[in-house]
C-alpha positions as CSV (number, residue, x, y, z in Angstrom):
1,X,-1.4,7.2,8.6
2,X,2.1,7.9,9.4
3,X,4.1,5.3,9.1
4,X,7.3,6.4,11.1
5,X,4.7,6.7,14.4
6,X,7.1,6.2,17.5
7,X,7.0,3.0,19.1
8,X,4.0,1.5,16.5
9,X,6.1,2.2,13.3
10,X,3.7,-0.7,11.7
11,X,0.4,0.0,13.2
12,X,-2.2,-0.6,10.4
13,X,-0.1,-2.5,8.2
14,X,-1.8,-5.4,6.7
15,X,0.6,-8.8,7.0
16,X,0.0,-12.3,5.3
17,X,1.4,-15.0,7.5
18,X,1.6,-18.8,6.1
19,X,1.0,-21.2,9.1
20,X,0.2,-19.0,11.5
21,X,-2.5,-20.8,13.9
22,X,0.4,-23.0,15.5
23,X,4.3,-22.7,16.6
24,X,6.3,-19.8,15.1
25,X,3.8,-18.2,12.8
26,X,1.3,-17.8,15.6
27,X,4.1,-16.2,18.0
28,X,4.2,-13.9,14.8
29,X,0.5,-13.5,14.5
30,X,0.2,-12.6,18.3
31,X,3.4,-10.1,17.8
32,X,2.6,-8.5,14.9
33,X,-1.3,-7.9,16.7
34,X,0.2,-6.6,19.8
35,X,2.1,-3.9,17.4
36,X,-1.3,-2.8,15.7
37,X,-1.0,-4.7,12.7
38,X,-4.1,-5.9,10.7
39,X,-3.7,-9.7,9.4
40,X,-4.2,-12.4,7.4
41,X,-3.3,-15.7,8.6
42,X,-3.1,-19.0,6.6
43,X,-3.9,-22.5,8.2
44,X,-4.6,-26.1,7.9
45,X,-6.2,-27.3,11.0
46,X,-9.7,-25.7,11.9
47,X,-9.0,-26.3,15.5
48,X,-5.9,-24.4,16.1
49,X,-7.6,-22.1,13.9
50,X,-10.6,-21.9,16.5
51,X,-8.0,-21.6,19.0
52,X,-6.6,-18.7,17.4
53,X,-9.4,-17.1,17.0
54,X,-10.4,-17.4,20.6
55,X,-7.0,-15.7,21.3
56,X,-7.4,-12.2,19.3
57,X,-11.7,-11.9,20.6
58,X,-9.9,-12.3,24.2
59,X,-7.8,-9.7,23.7
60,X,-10.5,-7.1,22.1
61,X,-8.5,-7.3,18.9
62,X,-9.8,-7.1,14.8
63,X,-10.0,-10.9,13.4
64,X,-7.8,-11.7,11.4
65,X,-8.8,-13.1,7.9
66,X,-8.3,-16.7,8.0
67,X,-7.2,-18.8,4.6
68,X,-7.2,-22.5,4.9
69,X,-4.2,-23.2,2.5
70,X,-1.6,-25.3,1.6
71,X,1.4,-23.3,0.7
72,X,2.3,-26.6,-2.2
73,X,-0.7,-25.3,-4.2
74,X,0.1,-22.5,-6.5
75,X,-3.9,-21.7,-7.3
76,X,-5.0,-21.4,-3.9
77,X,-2.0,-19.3,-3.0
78,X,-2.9,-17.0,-5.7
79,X,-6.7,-16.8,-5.1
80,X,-5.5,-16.4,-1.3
81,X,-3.4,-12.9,-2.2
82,X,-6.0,-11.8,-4.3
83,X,-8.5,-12.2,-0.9
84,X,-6.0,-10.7,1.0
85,X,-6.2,-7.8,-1.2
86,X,-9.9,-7.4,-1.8
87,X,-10.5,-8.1,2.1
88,X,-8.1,-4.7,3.3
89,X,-7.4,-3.2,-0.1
90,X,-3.4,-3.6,0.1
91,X,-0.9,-5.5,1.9
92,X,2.2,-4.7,3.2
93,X,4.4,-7.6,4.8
94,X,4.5,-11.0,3.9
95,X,5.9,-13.8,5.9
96,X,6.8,-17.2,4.9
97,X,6.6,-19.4,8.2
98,X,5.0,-23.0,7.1
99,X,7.1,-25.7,6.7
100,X,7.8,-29.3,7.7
101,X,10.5,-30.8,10.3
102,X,10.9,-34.6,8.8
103,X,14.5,-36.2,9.6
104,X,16.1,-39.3,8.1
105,X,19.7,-40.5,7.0
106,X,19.5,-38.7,3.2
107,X,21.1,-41.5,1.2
108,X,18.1,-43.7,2.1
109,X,15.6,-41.0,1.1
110,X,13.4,-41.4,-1.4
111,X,11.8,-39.1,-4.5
112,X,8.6,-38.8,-2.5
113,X,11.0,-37.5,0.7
114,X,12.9,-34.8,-1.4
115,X,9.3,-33.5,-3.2
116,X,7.5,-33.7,0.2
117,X,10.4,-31.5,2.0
118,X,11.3,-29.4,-0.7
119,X,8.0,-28.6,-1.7
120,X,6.8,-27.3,1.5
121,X,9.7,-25.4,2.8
122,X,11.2,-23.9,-0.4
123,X,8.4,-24.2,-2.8
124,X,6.0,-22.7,-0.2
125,X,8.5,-19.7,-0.5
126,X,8.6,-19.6,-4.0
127,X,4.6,-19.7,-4.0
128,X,4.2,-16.9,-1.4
129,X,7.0,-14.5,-3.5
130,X,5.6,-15.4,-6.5
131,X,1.8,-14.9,-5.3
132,X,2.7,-11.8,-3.1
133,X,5.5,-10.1,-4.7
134,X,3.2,-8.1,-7.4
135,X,1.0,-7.1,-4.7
136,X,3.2,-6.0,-2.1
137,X,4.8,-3.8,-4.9
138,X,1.6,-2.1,-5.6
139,X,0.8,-0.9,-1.9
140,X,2.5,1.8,-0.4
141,X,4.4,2.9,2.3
142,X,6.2,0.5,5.1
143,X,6.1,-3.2,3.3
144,X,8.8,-5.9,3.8
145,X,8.8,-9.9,3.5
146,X,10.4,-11.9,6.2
147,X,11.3,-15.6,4.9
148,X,11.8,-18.1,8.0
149,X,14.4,-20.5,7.7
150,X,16.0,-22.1,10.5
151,X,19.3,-22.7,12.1
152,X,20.0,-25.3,9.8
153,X,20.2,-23.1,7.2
154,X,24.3,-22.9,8.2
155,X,24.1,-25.7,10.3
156,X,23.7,-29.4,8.6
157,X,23.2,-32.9,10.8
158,X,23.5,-36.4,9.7
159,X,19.7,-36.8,10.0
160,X,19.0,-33.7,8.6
161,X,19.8,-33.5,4.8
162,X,16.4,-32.6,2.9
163,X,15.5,-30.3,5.8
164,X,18.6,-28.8,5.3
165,X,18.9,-28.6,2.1
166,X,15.5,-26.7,2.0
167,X,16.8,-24.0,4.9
168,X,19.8,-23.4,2.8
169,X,18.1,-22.9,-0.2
170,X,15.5,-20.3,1.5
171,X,18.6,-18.5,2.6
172,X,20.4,-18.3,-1.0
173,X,17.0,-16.9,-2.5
174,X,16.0,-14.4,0.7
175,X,19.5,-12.9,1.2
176,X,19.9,-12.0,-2.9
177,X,16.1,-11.4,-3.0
178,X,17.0,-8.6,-0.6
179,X,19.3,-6.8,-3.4
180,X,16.2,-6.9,-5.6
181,X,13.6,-5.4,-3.7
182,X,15.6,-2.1,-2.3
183,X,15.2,-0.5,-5.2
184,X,11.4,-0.6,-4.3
185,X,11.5,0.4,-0.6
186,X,10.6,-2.9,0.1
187,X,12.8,-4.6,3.2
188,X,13.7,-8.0,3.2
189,X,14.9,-10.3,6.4
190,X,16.0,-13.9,6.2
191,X,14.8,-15.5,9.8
192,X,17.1,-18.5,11.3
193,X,15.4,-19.3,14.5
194,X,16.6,-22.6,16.3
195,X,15.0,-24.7,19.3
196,X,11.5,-23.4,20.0
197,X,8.8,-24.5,22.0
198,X,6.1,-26.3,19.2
199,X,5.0,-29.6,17.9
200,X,7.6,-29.2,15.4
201,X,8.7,-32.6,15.7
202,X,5.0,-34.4,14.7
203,X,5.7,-33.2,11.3
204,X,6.3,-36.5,10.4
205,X,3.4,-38.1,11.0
206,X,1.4,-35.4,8.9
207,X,3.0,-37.1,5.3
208,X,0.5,-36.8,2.7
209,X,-0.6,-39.8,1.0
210,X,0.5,-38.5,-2.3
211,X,4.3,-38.8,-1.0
212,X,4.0,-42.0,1.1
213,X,6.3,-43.7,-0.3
214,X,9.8,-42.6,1.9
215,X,12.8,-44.1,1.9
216,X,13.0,-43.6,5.6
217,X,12.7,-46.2,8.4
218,X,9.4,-45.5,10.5
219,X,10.0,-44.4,14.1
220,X,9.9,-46.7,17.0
221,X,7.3,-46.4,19.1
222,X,7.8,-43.5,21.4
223,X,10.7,-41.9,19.5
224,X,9.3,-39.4,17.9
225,X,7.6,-38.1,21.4
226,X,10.8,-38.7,23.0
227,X,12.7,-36.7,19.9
228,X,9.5,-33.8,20.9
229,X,10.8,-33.6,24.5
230,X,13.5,-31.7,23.5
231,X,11.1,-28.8,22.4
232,X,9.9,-28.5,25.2
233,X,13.2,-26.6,26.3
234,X,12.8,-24.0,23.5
235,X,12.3,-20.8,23.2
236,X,8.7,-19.8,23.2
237,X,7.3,-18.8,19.8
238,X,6.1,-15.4,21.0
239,X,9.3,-13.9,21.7
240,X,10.7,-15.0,18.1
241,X,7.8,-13.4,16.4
242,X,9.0,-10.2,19.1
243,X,11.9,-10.4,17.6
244,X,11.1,-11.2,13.8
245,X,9.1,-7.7,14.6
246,X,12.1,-6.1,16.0
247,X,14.4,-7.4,13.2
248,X,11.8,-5.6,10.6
249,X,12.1,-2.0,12.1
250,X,15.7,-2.0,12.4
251,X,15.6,-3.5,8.5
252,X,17.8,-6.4,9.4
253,X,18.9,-8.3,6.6
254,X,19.3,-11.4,8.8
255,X,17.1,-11.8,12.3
256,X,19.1,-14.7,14.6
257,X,16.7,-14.8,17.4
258,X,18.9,-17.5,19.8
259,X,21.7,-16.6,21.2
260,X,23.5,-20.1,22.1
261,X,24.9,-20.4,18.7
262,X,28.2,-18.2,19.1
263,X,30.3,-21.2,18.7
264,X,28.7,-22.2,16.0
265,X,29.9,-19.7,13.8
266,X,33.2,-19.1,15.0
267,X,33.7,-23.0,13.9
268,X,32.3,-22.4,10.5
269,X,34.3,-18.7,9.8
270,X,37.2,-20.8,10.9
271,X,37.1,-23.8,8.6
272,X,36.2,-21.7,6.0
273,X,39.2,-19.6,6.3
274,X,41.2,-22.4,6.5
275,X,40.0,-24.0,3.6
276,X,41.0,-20.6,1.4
277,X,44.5,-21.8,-0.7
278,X,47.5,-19.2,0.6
279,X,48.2,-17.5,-2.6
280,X,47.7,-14.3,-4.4
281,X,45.0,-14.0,-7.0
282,X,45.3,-12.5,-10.1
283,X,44.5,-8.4,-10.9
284,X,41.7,-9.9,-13.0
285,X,39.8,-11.8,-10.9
286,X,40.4,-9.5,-8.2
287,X,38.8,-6.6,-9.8
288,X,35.7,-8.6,-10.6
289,X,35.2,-9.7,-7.0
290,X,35.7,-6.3,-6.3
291,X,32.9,-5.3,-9.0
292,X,30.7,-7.5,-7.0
293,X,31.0,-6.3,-3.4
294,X,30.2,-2.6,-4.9
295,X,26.9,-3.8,-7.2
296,X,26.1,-5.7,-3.8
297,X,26.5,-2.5,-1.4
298,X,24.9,-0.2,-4.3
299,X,22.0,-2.6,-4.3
300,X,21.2,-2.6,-0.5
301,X,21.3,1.1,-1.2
302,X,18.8,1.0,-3.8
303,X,20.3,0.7,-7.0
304,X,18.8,-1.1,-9.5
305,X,21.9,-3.7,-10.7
306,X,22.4,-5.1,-13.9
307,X,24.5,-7.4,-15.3
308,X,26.4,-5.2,-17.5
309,X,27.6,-3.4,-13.3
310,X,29.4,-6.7,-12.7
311,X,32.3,-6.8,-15.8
C-alpha cells in the first residue's frame, strides 16, 4: 500500500491507543477510524468499552482489538504490544493518551499522591515507549508516536503541582525523544491539548486503594461536580484527535490544538527574556551552545548524534 495516498496518507496503518474508550483517546480512536486506520485500543471500563464498540459496528467499520490494561503495569503493557503485533502483524503509531486529572495544594501531598500521579501520566509513557518502541522500529513505512500531555505542561497552577509536574516531564522526554527517532523515519509529536469536553475531572474519585493514603483534603460535597462543569465548555474530543491526526501528516513536533492560549505564551517568552542577565558570554560557552543548536537541527534531519558532536 502506498503510503503517500492523497488525502488517506495513513490508511491501513495499525495504531495502539492507551485509554481510548473515553475522553481524548476515543476522539483519537474515532479520528484515526475515519482516516482508515486499523486499531488497537486499550481500556479499563467494560462499559465504555461496549460503548465503543457499538460506535465502530454503527459505522460499518473493522473492530478494533480491545486490551483491558493499566498503563502502571509493565507486564501487561508488554504482553499487550506483543498482541498488538500477533493480531495485525506490525504497528505503526503509538499514542500515549491515559492519564489522571487529581488536584491538590502540592506541599500537603503525600508519597501515595506523587506515585499515583506520576505513575500514570509519565510512567504510563515510559511503559508504552519502552513496550512499543522495539516494535514500531521493526514495521515499516509511515510510523510515528504522539505522547499527550496537556496545557499544563507550560502552564503550572497552585492546585496543580503533581499534575504538572507529570505534563512537564512528558514534554522534556517527547520533545528530545523526537531527535532520537529521526534517524529511523519514525515521527514524533508532543500533544498539549487544554479544556475538553470529558469526565476528566472524576479522576479523583478513581484512586486505587494501593495509594489511598493522600495528603489531600477530600472534596466537599458537590465540588468536584461543580469543578466538572467547567468541561462542559470544552472542546469536544473528536476534533483534538482531528487534529492530533492533522498534526501527524504535517510531522509536527508540537500539536497545540486550542487556540485561546496566545497570551499565555507571550507572558512566558516575556518573563523568560527578562529573566536572561544583560551581559556578553564568553567565546567558550558560546561555541558549545552553538554546537548544540546544529547536533539539534542535524538530528531532526536525521542524523544520528553522539556525544562526542556536542564538544
Amino acid at each position: 500500500m502506498n503510503e503517500n495516498q492523497g488525502s488517506r496518507p495513513w490508511e491501513g496503518r495499525v495504531a495502539f491507543i492507551t485509554g481510548a474508550v473515553t475522553g481524548i483517546g476515543l476522539g483519537v480512536a474515532q479520528a484515526f477510524a475515519d482516516a482508515g486506520m486499523r486499531l488497537a485500543l486499550s481500556y479499563r471500563n467494560e462499559d465504555d468499552r461496549a460503548r465503543t464498540a457499538e460506535w465502530f459496528a454503527g459505522k460499518g467499520y473493522e473492530q478494533p482489538l480491545f486490551l483491558k490494561l493499566d498503563v502502571t503495569d509493565r507486564e501487561s503493557f508488554a504482553q499487550a504490544a506483543q498482541r498488538v503485533v500477533d493480531h495485525f502483524d506490525e504497528v505503526h503509531v503509538l499514542v500515549n493518551n491515559a492519564g489522571v486529572s487529581v488536584f491538590g495544594p502540592t506541599d500537603e501531598a503525600t508519597y501515595d499522591d506523587y506515585d499515583w500521579i506520576m505513575g500514570v501520566n509519565f510512567g504510563g509513557v515510559v511503559n508504552g515507549l519502552v513496550s512499543f518502541l522495539p516494535r514500531i522500529k521493526a514495521s515499516s513505512g509511515r510510523r510515528h508516536v504522539v505522547n499527550v500531555a496537556s496545557m499544563a505542561a507550560f502552564l503550572p497552577g497552585p492546585q496543580a503541582g503533581i499534575y504538572t509536574a507529570s505534563k512537564f516531564a512528558v514534554r522534556g522526554l517527547t520533545e528530545s525523544l523526537r531527535y532520537n527517532l529521526a534517524p529511523h523515519g519514525i515521527g514524533c509529536s508532543l500533544c498539549c491539548p487544554a479544556l475538553t469536553r470529558t469526565n476528566a475531572w472524576a479522576s479523583a474519585t478513581k484512586r486505587p486503594e494501593q495509594f489511598s493514603g493522600s495528603g489531600f483534603a477530600p472534596a466537599r460535597e458537590g465540588e468536584l461536580e461543580q469543578f466538572g462543569t467547567a468541561f462542559e465548555e470544552g472542546m469536544d474530543p473528536y476534533e483534538v484527535g482531528s487534529k492530533i491526526l492533522a498534526g501527524m501528516t504535517e510531522q509536527r513536533g508540537l500539536i497545540l490544538t486550542h487556540p485561546e492560549h496566545g497570551p499565555d505564551f507571550e507572558e512566558i517568552h516575556e518573563k523568560m527574556m527578562a529573566a536572561l542577565p544583560q551581559e556578553e558570554a564568553p567565546a567558550g560557552r558560546l561555541r558549545i551552545e552553538q554546537l548544540r543548536r546544529d547536533a539539534m537541527k542535524a538530528a531532526e534531519e536525521g542524523l544520528v548524534i553522539k556525544l562526542d558532536d556536542l564538544t
